[in-house]
Structure formats: structure tokens, C-alpha cells
N, C-alpha and C positions, 0 to 999 in steps of 0.2 A: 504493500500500500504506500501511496506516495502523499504528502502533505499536499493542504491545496497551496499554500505560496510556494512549494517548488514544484509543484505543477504548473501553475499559473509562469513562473518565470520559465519554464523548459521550453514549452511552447510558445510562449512569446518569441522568444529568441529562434525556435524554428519558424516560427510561422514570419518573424520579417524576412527570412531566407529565404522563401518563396517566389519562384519566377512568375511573373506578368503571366505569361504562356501555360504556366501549371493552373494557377490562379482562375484563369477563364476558362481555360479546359477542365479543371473541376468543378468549377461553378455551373457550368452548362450540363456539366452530367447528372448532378445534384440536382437543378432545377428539373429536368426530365424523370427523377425518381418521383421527386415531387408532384408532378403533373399525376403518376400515377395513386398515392395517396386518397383513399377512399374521403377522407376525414376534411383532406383540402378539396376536394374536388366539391363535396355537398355544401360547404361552409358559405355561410352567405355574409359574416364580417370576417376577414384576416387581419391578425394585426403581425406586420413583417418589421423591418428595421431598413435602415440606409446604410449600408456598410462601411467599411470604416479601417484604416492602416491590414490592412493583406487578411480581410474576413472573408467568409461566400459572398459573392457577388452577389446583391438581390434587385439589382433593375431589369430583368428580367423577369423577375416574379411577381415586382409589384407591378410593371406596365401587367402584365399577363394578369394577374386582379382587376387591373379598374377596368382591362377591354372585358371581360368577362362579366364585369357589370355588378361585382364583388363591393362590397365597399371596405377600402381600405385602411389600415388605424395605422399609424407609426408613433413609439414610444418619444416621450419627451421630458428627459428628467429635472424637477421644480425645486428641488429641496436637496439638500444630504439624504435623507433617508426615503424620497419618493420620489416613482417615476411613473407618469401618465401617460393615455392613449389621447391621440388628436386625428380627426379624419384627413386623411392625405387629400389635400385640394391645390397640390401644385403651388405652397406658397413654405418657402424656407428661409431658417435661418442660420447663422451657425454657434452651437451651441459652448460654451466656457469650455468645455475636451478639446475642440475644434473640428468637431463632426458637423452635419447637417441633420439638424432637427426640422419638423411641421413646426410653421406656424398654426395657429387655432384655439377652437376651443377647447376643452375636455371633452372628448367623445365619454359617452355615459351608460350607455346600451352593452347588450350582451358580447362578446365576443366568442367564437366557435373555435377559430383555431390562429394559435399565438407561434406563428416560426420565429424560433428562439436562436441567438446566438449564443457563444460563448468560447472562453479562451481554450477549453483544453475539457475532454470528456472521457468516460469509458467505458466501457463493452458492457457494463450494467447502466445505462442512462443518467447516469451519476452526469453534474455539469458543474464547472469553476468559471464563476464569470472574473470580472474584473475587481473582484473582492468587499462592493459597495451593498449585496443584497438588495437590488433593485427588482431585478427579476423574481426572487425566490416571494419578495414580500408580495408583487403585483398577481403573481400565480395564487395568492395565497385569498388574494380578494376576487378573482375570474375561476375562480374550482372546476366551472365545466367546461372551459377551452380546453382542447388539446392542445399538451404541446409537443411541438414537432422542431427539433435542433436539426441542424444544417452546420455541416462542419466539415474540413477534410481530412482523409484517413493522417495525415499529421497532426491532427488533432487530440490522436487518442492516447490515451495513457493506457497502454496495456496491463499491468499490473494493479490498477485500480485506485482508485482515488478516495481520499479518505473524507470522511461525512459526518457533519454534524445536526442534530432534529431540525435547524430550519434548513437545510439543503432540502429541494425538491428535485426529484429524478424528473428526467421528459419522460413521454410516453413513446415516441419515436425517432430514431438519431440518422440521419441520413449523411450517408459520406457520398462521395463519386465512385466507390465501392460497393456499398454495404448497404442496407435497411435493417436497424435494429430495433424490434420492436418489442 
């Protein structure tokens, strides 16, 4: 079992190794598991993320929601200890990290299914994000979204990563690989 901060720093450090060329040829493969996804396919709100320093690529998934007629949420973090959903309406800003967050309101409605990121996973759906508990707290107020992580096979910590009660497992881990369900 590996801790999560030297999980979290392992793949960090792999994952900026990552070619451009790996990068979107995983991304693309990933996206195509995806399509297949009984869970994404019914879901009539997604909330996905804007990617960010060498994560899966998601403008492909989320153009592929809104032609789909989907409505889309993207994460927007307000607080140290909280992070909200806002309807993607094509209006951004960039957020204190220096990612690209929605502008908007608080989307409020239900949510079906949350494609989750995260720094570093493993072969039991175990997930390490970026050590702020943003993800684990928002899972913890949407219980009936599924969540579906999107990550690449250097993503995974084979050996297993070590968990504490508010770690929440996804329900499915997709590499350009694999489907872990």
C-alpha cells in the first residue's frame, strides 16, 4: 500500500512526462470507452471538468454532451473547503490554480453522472485527488451520481493506495486500457 502524498507526488511527476501525442491518443481512447458507458449514455445532466497540466483531455466529451442535448455542469471551487456545479454556457474564467472554471450560477438540480478526475488511482477505484477533498465532500452531497474517473493507465498505482473513511471509491475507472468496474 502506498500513502496518498507519495502517491499523489509519483504520478504527478509521471504524469508531466507525458507526450502531447500519448496524451490525445489516450484521451481519445478513453473518450470512446466512454461513449460506450450504459450510465453516460442515459444520463440527462453530466457534470465533467476542463482539464488541466497533462489530465484526460475532456473537450471532447463535453462538446459531445451539449451536441447530445445533455446538459452540462462543470465544477467550480468557492471556498477552501467547497466546490460547486455551474451549467456550462460557454462563459469562463480563470480560476486562483490557473485552470478555466464556468462562469455562472450554482446549478442546483440533480446530477446523474459526475466524470471525475484525479491525480493517481487503483485497480480497486480507490482515487487521490489533489489533497483538498473537494471531490470526496461534493460526492458526499450528489449520492446518486455515478461516478465514472477517466484517467491513464499511468495513472494507476498498482499496489494500492491507502484510504481513509472520507475517501470515496468511483464506481467506474476508465483508462485507454481498461474499464474497471
Amino acid at each position: 500500500m502506498m500513502n496518498k502524498k507519495d502517491a499523489r507526488n509519483l504520478i504527478k511527476e509521471r504524469r508531466m512526462n507525458l507526450s502531447m501525442e500519448y496524451i490525445e491518443s489516450a484521451s481519445d481512447k478513453i473518450f470512446e470507452k466512454l461513449l460506450e458507458n450504459e450510465d453516460f449514455k442515459n444520463a440527462k445532466v453530466i457534470m465533467s471538468y476542463m482539464d488541466f497540466k497533462n489530465e484526460v483531455k475532456t473537450d471532447k466529451i463535453n462538446e459531445y454532451v451539449k451536441k447530445a442535448g445533455k446538459t452540462l455542469v462543470l465544477p467550480k471551487v468557492i471556498s477552501k473547503e467547497k466546490m460547486i456545479a455551474i451549467e456550462d454556457k460557454n462563459k469562463y474564467i480563470v480560476s486562483p490554480f490557473g485552470n478555466s472554471e464556468p462562469d455562472g450560477e450554482e446549478y442546483i438540480g440533480e446530477i446523474d453522472v459526475i466524470i471525475t478526475p484525479g491525480v493517481a488511482f487503483d485497480r480497486d477505484k480507490n482515487r487521490v485527488g489533489f489533497g483538498r477533498g473537494y471531490y470526496d465532500r461534493f460526492f458526499a452531497i450528489h449520492k446518486n451520481a455515478k461516478k465514472i474517473a477517466i484517467a491513464f493507465e499511468k495513472q494507476i498505482i498498482e499496489e494500492g493506495i491507502e484510504t481513509t473513511e472520507f475517501d470515496m471509491k468511483v464506481d467506474v475507472l476508465i483508462t485507454e486500457d481498461n474499464i474497471i468496474k
